[in-house]
N, C-alpha and C positions, 0 to 999 in steps of 0.2 A: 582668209580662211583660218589660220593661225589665230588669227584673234577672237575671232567666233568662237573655236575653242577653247579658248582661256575663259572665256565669258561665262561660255558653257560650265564649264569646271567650275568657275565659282558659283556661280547661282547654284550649282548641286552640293557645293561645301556650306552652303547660307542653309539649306535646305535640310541636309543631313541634320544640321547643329539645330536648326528650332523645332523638328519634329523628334527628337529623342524621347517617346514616350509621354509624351506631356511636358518633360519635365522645364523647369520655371527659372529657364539659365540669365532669363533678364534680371531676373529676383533674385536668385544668386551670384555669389561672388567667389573667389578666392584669397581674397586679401585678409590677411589676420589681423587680428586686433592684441596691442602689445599694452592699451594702457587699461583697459577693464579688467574688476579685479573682484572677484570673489570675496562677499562680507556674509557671507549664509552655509551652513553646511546639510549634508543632506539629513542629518538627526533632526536639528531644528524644522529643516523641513516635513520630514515624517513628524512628530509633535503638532504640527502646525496644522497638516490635511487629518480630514474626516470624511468617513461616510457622505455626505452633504458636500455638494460642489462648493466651492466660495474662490473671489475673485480676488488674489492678492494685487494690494492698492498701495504695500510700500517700497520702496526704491532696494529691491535683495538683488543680490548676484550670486548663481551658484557654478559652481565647475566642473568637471567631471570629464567621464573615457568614454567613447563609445564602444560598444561591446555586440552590434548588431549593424548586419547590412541587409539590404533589399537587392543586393545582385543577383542574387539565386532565386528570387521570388517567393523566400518563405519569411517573408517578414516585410509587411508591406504599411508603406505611411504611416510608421513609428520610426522612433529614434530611441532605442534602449541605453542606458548610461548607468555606468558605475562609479562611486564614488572618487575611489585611486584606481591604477593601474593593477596591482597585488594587493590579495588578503584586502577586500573590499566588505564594507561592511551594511552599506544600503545602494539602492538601484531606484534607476527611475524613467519612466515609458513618457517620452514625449510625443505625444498626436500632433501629423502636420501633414498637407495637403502636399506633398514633392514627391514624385515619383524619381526613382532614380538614383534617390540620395546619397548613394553609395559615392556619385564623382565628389560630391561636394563634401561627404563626411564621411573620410575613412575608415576600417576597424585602428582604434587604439587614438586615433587622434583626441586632444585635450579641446572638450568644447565647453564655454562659457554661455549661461544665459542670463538672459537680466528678466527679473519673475513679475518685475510690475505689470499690471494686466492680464498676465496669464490666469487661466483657472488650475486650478488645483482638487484633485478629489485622492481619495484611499479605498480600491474595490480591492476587492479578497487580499491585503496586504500589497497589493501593486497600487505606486507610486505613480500617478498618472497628471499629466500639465498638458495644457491646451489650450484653445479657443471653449466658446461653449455652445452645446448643441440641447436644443428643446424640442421635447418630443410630449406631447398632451400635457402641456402645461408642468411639466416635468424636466427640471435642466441637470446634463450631465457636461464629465468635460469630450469634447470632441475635435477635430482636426485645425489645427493654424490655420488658414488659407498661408499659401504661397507667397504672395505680398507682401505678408505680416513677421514671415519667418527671419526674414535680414533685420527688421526690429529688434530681434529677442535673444536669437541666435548665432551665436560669431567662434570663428575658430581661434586656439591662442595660437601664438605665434612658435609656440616652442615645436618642437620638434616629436613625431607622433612618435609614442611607445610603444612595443609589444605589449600588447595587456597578457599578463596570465593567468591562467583560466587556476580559479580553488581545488585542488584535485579534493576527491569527497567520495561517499559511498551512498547509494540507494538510500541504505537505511536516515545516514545524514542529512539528505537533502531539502525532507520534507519539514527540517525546524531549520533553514539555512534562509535567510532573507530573499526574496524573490527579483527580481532584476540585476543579477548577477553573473559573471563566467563561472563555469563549472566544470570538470574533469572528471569524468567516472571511467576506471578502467577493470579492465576484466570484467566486462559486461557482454550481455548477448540477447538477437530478437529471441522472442519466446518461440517455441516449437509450432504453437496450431498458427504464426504468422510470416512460416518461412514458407519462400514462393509467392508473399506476397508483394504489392507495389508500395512504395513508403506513402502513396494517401491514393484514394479515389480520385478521380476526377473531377475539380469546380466543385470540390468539397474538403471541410479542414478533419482531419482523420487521426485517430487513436494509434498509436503502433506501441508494443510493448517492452521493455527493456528489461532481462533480471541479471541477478549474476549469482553465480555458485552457491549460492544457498537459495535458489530463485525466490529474493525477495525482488518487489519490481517498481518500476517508475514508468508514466505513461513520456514517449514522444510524439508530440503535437507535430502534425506535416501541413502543410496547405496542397489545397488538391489545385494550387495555380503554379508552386513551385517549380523551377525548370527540372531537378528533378522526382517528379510523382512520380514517373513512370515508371522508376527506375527498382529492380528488382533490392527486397531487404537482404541484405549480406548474409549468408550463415553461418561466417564464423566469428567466432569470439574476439573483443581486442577494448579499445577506449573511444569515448567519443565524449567532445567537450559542444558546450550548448547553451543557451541563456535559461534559465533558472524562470520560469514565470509561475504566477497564483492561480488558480481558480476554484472559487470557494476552498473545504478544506484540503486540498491537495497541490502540492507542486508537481510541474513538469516541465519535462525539456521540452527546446525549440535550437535545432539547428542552425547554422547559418547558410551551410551548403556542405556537399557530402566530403571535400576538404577536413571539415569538422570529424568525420570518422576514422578510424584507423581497424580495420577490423580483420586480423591476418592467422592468428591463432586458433588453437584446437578449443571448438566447444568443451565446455563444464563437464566433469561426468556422472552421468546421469544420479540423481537422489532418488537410494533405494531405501523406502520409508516402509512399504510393506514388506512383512519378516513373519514368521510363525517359531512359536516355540513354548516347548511344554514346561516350562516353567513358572508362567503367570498360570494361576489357578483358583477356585470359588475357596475362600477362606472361612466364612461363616455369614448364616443364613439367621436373620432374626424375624422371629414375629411374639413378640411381648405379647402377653397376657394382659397386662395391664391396661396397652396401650397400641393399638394397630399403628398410631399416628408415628411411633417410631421404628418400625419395621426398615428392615436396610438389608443389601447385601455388598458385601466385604471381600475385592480382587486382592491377592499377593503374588507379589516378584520374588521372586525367590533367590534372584540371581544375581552378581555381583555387580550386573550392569544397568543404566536405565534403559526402558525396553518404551517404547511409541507402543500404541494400542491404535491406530491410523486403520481404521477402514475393520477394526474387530466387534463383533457383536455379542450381547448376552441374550438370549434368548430364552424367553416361558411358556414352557404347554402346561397350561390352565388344566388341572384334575385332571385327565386320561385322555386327552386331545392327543392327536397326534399330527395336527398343524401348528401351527406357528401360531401362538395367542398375540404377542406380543415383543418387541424389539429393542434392546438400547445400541446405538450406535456411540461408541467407544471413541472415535476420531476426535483426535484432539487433546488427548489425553496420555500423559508420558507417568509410569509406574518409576521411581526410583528404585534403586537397588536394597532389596531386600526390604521392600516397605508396601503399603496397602495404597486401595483407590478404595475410598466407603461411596458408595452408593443409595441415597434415601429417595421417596418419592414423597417426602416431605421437610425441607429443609429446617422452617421454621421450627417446626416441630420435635425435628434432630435435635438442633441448638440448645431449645429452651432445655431437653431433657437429658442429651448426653453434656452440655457442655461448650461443645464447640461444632463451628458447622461439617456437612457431608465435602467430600471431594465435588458429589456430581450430585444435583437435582434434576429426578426424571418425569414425578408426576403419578398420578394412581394408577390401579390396572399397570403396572408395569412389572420386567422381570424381578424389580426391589419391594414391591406391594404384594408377596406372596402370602398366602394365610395360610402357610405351612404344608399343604396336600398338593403343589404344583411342582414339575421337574424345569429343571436349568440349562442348560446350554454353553459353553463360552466358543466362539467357533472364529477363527484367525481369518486375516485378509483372503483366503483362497478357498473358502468353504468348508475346512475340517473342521471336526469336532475335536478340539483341545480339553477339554475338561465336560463334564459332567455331571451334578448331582438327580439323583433320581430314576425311573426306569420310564422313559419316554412311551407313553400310552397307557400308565397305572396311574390310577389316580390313589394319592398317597395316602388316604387316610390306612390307619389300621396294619401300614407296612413301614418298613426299614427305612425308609423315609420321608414317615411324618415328622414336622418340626412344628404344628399348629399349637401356638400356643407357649411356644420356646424358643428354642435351638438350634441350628447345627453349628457347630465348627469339625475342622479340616485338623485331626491330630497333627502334632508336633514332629513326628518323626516322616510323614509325605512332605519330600519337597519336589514331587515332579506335579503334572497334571495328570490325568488318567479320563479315556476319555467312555470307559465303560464303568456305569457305578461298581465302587467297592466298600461295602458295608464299614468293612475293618477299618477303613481309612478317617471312620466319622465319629464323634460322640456326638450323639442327640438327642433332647428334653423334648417333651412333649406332654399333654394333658389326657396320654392313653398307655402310654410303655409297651404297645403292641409290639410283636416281633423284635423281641432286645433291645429295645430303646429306653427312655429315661423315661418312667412319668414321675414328671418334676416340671410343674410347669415355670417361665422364665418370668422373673420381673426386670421390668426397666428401671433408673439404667443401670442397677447392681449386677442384675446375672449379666451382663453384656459386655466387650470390651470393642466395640468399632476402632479400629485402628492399629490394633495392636495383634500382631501373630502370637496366642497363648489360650 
């Protein structure tokens, strides 16, 4: 009976050890290699691959850290490698058919490979060695079989290092070489993705990363990973990751959630919309000469730069009393005590003032006025900040017509006002009706774009 047992036991230890997931422990070894020796570095390497698969045919060895495991299941039948341990300067993604690989190739371990036969390609700046895989007469590089991998691949004998990961920022990442450890801290998931699972299910999934100035970085999940399920953290802290290409973007990829540290108080919030009666309509042009340079002219008044994020200038076309037309301001920062010019013709601007508008908007706009329409400037929350005109008069013949000329905003207004006031304006025009100038404006003498005078 006793020995039945023992039997038993072993047949279930034989059993355990060759069903581990596939993985290919005939094919693998543990024994390190002390006399193979690195004669290639990874530059020459990058130099070497192209677009276009090709089959290296001479006797290279290169070396490197591994920097990715497949224990967590977000990273699967690759082997990522960086050049050194620290301040690493190229990466490179080996395709190989081992599941599991983690027992056999630790994080930080120094592994050596010998490149004769391998393929070699370069897709979106990833560094990629293989077997080769054809797909309609079409060859890329694709996974080692298992077999192959004790051929190519050998551990050194030294002693495995911590690899440390490049600490780096958002902004840095995306010109930082691709197969590489990385460290961003004081980072956080974005808001519309909190509450969510770090990937869908048997699917590879987008999650988003920013940080205090929510600029952002995507993290790549695998929807096979042990943890998908697992709820996105909501607070703020660092999380280090392998560095990968796809087309023009880089993103992260985890190793497992080890890789995050996330304990601190979220960013506080970026208040970008703001109102304030200081940006105001400067001057209003429609040349005589020349409709093609008509503009209109915002000024800051204030000692500080001001966002215009979500503010609009609005035109009611002659005596409308809807909305003719819209500029949407977003995106746009007024410096202190300086203009934003406005044309609906830029080319046009140039050739005749000079030098180009701030903003090109297009005809029919609140800047393509032919002098009889009213203005609008109105801040992220629906007020009416400034003013020109009397919203439902159509301008000819009144206090503010500028057909033909002019308006500027005297010298001594430096608030906004968001009811017209005559006094506040000198204006040219090719009637002089109602106290105004007839005088009408040439381009670009009568005109100063840019300038508060």
């Amino acid at each position: 009976m006793k020995k039945t047992i023992n039997i038993l036991a072993f047949l279930m230890l034989v059993i355990q050890l060759s069903c581990i997931d596939g993985s290919d422990f005939n094919e693998l070894h543990n024994l390190c290699n002390s006399e193979l020796k690195s004669n290639f570095s990874f530059q020459e390497l990058d130099q070497l691959a192209t677009a276009e698969t090709l089959q290296i045919e001479d006797d290279l060895v290169i070396e490197g850290y591994i920097i990715s495991s497949d224990k967590a299941g977000n990273f699967f039948n690759v082997l990522v490698i960086q050049d050194t341990p620290n301040n690493p300067t190229k990466g490179l993604q080996l395709e190989m058919d081992v599941r599991e690989s983690h027992l056999q190739f630790s994080l930080g371990s120094k592994i050596i490979i010998k490149l004769k036969g391998l393929y070699l390609q370069k897709r979106y700046d990833n560094l990629l060695l293989g077997s080769v895989f054809t797909s309609f007469g079409n060859i890329s590089v694709g996974r080692l079989p298992g077999p192959k991998v004790k051929e190519h691949v050998f551990l050194s004998c030294e002693e495995a290092n911590p690899v440390q990961p490049m600490v780096t920022t958002i902004l840095e990442i995306q010109n930082m070489p691709s197969n590489i450890l990385v460290q961003l801290d004081d980072v956080e998931f974005v808001d519309e993705e909190l509450g969510e699972s770090f990937a869908v299910p048997e699917e590879e999934t987008e999650r988003h990363l920013q940080d205090c100035e929510e600029n952002q970085v995507v993290l790549l999940n695998s929807g096979y990973a042990d943890f998908q399920a697992d709820t996105l953290p909501e607070e703020n802290g660092s999380i280090t990751g392998v560095v990968v290409r796809d087309k023009n973007a880089s993103r992260l990829v985890i190793r497992d959630l080890d890789d995050l540290d996330f304990k601190k108080e979220r960013c506080p919030e970026i208040i970008t919309e703001f109102t304030s009666d200081q940006i105001f309509i400067s001057e209003l042009a429609d040349p005589e000469n020349n409709a093609g340079a008509r503009f209109v002219e915002l000024y800051n008044a204030s000692s500080e730069p001001l966002d215009l994020n979500l503010w609009t200038l609005r035109r009611y076309t002659n005596d409308n009393i809807e909305v003719s037309s819209t500029i949407d301001l977003s995106g746009w920062i007024i410096g202190p005590e300086s203009t934003l010019v406005i044309s609906p013709n830029a080319a046009e601007f140039e050739l005749i003032y000079g030098f180009p508008p701030d903003l090109e908007v297009g005809t029919n706009s609140p800047a393509d006025s032919n002098g009889d329409d009213n203005l609008e400037l109105v801040d992220p929350f629906g007020a009416v900040i400034d003013v020109f005109g009397i919203i439902g008069e159509d301008g000819s013949g009144t206090n503010h017509e500028f057909e033909d000329g002019r308006a500027t905003r005297n010298m001594d207004v430096l608030k906004a006002n968001p009811i017209y006031t005559f006094s506040e304006w000198t204006i040219y025009n090719d009637s002089g009706d109602a106290g105004t100038i007839n005088l009408p404006q040439q381009a670009p003498q009568d005109f100063t774009p840019g300038q508060r005078n």
